[in-house]
DSSP file (Angstrom, degrees, kcal/mol; ACC not computed):
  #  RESIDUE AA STRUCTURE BP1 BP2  ACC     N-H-->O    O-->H-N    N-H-->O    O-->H-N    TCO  KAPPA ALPHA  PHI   PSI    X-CA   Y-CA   Z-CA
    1    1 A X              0   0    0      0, 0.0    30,-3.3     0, 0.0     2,-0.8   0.000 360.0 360.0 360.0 148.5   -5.6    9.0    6.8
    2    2 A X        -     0   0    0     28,-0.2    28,-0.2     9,-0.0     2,-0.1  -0.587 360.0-175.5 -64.4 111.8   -3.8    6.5    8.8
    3    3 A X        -     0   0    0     -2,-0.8    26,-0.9    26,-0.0     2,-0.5  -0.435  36.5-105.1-134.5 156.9   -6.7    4.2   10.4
    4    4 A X        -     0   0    0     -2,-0.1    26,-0.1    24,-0.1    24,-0.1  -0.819  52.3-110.7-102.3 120.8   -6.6    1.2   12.9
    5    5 A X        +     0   0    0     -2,-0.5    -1,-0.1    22,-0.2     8,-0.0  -0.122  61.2 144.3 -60.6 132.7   -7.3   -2.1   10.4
    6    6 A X  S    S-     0   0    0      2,-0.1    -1,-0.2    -3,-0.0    -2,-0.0   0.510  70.2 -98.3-160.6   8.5  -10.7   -3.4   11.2
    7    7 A X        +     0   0    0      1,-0.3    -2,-0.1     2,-0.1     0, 0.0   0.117  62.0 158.7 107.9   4.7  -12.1   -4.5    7.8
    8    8 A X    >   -     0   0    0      1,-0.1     3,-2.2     2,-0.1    -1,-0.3  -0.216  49.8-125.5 -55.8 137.0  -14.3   -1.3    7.0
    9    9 A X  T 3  S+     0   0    0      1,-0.2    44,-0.5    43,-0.1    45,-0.2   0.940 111.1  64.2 -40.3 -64.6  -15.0   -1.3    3.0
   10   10 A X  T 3  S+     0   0    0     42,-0.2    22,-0.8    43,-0.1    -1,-0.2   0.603  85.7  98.5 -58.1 -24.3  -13.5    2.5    3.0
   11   11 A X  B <   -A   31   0A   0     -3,-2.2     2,-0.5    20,-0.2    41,-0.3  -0.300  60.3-151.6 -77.4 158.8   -9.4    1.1    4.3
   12   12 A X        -     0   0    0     18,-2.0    18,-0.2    39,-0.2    39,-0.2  -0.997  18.4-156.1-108.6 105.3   -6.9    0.7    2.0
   13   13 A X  E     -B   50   0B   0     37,-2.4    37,-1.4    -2,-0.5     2,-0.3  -0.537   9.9-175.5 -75.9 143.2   -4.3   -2.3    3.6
   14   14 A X  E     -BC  49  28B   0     14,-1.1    14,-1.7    -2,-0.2    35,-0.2  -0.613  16.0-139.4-144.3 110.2   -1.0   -2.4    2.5
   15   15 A X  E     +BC  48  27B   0     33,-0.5    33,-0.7    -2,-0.3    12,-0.2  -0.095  23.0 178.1 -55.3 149.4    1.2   -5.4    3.8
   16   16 A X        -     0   0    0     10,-4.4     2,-0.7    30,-0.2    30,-0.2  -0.620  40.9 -90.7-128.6-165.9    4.9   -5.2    5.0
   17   17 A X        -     0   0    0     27,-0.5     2,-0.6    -2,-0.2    10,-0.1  -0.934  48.2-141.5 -96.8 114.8    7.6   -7.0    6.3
   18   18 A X        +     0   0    0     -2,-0.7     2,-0.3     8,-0.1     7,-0.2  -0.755  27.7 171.4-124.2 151.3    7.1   -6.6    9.7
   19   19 A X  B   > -E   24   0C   0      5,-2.1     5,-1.3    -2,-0.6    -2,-0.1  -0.987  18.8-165.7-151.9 109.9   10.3   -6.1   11.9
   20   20 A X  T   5S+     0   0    0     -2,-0.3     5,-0.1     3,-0.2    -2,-0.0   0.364  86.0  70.9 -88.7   2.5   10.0   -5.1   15.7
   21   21 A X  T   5S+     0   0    0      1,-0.2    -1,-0.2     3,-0.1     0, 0.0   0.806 116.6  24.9 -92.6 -15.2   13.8   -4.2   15.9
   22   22 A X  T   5S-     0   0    0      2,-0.2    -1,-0.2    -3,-0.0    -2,-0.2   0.328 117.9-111.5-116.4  13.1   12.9   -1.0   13.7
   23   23 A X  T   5 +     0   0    0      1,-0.3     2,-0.5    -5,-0.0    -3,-0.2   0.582  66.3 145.3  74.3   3.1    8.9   -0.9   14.8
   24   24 A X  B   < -E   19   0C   0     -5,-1.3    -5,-2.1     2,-0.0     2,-0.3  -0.688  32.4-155.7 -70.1 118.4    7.7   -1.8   11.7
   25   25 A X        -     0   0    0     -2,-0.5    -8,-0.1    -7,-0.2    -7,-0.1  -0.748  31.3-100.3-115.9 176.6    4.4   -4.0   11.7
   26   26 A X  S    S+     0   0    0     -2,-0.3   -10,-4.4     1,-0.1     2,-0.3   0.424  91.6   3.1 -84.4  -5.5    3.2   -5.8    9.8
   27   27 A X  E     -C   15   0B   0    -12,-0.2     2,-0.4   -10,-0.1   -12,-0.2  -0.880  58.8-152.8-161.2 134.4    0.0   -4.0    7.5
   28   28 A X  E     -C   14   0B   0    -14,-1.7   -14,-1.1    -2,-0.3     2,-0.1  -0.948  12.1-144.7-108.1 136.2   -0.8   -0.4    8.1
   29   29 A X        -     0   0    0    -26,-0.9     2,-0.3    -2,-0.4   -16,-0.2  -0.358  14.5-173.1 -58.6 153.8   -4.5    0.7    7.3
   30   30 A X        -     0   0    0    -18,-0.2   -18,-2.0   -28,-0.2   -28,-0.2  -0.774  21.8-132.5-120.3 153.0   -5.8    4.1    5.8
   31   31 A X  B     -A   11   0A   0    -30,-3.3     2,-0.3    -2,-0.3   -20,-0.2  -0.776   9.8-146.3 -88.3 150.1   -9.2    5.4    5.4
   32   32 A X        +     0   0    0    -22,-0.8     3,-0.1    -2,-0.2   -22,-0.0  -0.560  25.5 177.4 -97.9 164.7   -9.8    6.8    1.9
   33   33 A X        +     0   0    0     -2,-0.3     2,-0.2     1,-0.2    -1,-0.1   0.520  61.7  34.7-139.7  -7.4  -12.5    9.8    3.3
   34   34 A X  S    S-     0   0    0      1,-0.0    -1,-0.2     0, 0.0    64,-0.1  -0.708  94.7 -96.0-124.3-173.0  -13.0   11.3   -0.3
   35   35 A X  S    S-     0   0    0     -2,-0.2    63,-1.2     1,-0.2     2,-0.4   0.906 102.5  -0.9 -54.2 -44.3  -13.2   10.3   -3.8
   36   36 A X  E    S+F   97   0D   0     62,-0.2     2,-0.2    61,-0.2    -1,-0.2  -0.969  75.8 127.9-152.2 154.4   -9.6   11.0   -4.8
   37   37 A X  E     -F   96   0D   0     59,-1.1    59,-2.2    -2,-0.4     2,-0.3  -0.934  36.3-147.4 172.5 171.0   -7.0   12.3   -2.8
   38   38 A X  E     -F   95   0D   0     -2,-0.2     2,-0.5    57,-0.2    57,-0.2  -0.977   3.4-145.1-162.5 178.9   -3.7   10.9   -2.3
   39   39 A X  E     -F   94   0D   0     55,-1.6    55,-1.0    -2,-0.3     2,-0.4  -0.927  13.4-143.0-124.5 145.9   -0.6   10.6    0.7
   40   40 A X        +     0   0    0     -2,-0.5    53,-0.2    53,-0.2     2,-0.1  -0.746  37.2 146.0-118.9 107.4    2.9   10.6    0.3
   41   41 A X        -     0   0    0     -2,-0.4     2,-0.5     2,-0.0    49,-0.0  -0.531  46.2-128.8 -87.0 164.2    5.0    8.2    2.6
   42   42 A X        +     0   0    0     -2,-0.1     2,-0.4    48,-0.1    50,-0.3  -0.964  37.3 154.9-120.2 125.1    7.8    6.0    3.0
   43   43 A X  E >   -I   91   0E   0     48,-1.3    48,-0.5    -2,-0.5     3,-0.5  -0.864  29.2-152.9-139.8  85.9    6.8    2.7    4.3
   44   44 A X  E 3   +I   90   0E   0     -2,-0.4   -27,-0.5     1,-0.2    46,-0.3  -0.414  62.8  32.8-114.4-167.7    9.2    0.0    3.4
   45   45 A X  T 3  S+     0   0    0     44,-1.8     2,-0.2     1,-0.2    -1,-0.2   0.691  71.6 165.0 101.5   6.7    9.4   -3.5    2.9
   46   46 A X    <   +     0   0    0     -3,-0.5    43,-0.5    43,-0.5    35,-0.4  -0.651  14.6 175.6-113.2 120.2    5.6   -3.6    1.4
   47   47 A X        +     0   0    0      1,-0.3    32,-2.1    -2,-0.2     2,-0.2   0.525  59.0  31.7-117.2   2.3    4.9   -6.8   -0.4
   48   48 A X  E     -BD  15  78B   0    -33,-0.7   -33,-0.5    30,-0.3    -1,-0.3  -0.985  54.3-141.8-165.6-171.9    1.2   -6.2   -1.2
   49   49 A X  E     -BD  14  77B   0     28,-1.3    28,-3.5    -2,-0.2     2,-0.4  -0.920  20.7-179.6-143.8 112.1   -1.8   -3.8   -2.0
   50   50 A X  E     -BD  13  76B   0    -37,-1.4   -37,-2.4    -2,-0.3     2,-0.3  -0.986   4.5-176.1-121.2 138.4   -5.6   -4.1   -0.7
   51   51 A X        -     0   0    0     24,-3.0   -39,-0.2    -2,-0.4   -40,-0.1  -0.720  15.5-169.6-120.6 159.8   -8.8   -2.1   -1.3
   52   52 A X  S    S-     0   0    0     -2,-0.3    22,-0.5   -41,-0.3   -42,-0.2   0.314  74.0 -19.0-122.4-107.6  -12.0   -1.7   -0.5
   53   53 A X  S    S+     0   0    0    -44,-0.5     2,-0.4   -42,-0.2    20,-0.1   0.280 122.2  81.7-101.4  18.9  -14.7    0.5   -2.1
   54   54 A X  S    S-     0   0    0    -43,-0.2     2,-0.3   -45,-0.2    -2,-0.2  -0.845  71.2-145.5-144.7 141.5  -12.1    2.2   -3.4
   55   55 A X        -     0   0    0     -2,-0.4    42,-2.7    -4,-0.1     2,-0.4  -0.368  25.9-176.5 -76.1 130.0   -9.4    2.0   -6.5
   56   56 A X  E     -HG  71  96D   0     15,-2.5    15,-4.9    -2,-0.3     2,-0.5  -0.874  19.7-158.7-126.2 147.4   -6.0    3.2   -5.8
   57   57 A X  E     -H   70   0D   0     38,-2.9     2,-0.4    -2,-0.4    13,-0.2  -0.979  28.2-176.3-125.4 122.8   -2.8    3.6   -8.0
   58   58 A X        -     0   0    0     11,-1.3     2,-0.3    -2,-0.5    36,-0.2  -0.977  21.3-128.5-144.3 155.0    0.4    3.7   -6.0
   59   59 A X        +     0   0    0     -2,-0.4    34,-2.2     9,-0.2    33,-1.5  -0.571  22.2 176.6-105.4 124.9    4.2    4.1   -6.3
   60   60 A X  E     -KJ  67  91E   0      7,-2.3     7,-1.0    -2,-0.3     2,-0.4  -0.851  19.0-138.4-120.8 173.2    7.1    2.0   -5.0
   61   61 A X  E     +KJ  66  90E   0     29,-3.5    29,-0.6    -2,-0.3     5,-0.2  -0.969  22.4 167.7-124.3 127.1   10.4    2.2   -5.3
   62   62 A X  E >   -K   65   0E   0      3,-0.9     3,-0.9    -2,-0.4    27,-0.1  -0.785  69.7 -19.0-150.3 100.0   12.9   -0.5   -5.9
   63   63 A X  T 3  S-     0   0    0      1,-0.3     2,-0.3    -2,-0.2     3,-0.1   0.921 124.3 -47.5  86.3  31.2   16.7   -0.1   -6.9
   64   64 A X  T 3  S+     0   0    0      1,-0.3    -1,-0.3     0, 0.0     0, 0.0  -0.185 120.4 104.2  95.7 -35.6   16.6    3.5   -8.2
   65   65 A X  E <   -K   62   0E   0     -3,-0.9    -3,-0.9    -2,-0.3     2,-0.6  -0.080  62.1-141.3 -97.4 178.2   13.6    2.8  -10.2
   66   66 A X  E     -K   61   0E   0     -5,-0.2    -5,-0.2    -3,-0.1    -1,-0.1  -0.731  11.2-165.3-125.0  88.1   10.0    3.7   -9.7
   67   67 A X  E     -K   60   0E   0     -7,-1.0    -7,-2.3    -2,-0.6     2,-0.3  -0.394  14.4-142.5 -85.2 161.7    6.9    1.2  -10.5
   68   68 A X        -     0   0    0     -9,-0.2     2,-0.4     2,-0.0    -9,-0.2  -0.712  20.7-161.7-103.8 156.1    3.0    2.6  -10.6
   69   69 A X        -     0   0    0     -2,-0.3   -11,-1.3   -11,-0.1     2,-0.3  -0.728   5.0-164.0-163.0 126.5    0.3   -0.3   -9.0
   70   70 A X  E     -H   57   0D   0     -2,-0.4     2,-0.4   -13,-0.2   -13,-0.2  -0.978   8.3-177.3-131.5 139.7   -2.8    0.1   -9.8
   71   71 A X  E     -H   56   0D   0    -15,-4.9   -15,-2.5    -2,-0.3     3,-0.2  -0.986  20.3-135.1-134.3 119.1   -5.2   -2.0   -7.4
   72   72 A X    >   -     0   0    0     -2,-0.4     3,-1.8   -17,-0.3     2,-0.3   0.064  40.1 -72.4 -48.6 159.1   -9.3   -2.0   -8.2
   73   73 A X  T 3  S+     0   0    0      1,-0.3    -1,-0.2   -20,-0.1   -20,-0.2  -0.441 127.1  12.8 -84.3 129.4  -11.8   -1.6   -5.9
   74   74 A X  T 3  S+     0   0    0    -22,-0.5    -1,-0.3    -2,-0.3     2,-0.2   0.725 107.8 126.1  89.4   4.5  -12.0   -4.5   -4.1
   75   75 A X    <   -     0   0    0     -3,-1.8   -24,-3.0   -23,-0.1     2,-0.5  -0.527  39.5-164.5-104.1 136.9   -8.8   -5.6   -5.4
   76   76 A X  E     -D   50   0B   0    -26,-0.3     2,-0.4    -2,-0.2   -26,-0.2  -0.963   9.2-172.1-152.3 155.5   -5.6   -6.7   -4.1
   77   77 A X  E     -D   49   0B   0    -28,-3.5   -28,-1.3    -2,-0.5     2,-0.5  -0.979  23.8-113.5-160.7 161.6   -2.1   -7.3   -5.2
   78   78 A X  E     -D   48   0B   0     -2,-0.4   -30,-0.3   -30,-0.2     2,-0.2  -0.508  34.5-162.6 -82.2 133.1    1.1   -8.3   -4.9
   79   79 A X    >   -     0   0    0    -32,-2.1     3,-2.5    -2,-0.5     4,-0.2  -0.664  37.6 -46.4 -91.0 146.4    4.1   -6.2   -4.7
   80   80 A X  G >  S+     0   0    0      1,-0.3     3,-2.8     2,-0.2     6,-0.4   0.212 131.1   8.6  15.0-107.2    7.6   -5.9   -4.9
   81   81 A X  G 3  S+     0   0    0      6,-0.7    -1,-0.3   -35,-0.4   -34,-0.2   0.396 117.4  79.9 -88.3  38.4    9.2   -8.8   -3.0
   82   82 A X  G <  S+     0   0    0     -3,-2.5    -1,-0.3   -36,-0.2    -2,-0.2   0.462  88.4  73.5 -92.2 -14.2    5.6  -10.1   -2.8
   83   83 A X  S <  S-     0   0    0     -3,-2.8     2,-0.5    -4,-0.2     3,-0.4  -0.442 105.6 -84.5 -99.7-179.8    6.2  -11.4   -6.4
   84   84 A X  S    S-     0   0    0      1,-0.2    -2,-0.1    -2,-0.1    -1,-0.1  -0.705 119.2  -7.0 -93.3 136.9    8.2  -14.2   -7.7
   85   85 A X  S    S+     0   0    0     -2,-0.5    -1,-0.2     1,-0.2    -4,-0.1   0.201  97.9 155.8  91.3 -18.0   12.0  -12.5   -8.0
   86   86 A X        -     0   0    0     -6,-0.4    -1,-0.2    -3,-0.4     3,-0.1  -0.214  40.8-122.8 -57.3 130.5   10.3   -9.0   -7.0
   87   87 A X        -     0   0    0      1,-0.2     2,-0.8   -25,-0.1    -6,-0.7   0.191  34.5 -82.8 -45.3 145.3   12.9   -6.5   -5.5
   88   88 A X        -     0   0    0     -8,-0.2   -25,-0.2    -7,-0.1    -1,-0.2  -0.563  57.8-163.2 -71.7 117.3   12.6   -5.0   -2.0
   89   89 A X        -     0   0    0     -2,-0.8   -44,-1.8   -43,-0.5   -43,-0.5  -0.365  23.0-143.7-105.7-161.5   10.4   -2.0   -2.4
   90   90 A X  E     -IJ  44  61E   0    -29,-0.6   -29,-3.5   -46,-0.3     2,-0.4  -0.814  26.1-133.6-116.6 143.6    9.2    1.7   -0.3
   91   91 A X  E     +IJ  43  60E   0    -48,-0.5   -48,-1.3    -2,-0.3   -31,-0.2  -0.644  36.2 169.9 -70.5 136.8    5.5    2.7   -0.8
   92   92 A X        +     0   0    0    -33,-1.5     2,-0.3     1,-0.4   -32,-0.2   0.217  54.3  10.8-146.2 -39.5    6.2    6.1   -1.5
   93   93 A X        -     0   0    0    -34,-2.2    -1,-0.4   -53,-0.2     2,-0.3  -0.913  51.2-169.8-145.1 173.7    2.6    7.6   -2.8
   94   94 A X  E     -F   39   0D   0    -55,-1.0   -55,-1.6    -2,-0.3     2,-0.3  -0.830  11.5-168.3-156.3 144.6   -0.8    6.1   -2.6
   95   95 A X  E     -F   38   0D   0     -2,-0.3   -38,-2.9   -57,-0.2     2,-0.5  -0.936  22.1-138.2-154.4 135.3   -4.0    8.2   -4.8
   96   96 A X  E     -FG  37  56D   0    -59,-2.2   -59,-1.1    -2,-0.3   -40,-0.3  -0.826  22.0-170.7 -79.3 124.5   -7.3    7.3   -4.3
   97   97 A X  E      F   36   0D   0    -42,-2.7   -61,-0.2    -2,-0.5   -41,-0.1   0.138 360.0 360.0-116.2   9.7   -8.7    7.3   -8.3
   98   98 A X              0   0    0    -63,-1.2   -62,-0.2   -43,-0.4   -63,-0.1   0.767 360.0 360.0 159.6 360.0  -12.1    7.0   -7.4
C-alpha cells in the first residue's frame, strides 16, 4: 500500500522524475504488509528500484516493450533512464516475492 517514505525496513522506494507541472514527485513509498502480494500502477518516469526486508520483481515499460526488475531484499537498482542509454519507462506492476 502506498506509504509516506520514512525509512521503515518494510517500504519499497521507487524513484521518478519528479515534475510539479503534472504533480509527480519525486519517489513514492509502499509498505509491503505480507509476504507476496503485488500492485498494478502506472507511475512514470521511474529511474530506480529500492527495498527493504523485502525482494520485489517489477515491470516497466519502455517503447512497446516490457522489462522484468528483480531487486533483493535490501537491494536497489537502476532503471530505465536511470541507466546509461536506458529509455523512459512506466512502473506498471510491482510483486513482493518474499
Amino acid at each position: 500500500m502506498l506509504a509516506t517514505c520514512d525509512g521503515s525496513a518494510d517500504q519499497i522506494r521507487v524513484y521518478t522524475v519528479e515534475d510539479s507541472t503534472v504533480g509527480r514527485k519525486g519517489d513514492y513509498c509502499f509498505r509491503a504488509t505480507a509476504a507476496s502480494g503485488y500492485l498494478t500502477l502506472e507511475l512514470p518516469r521511474v529511474f530506480a528500484l529500492e527495498t527493504g526486508d523485502h525482494p520485489i520483481s517489477a515491470d516497466l515499460t519502455a517503447n512497446g516493450a516490457t522489462t522484468t526488475v528483480d531487486v533483493a531484499e535490501g537491494g536497489f537498482e537502476s532503471v530505465g533512464e536511470g541507466t546509461v542509454g536506458g529509455a523512459r519507462s512506466v512502473l506498471v506492476e510491482i510483486r513482493v516475492t518474499g
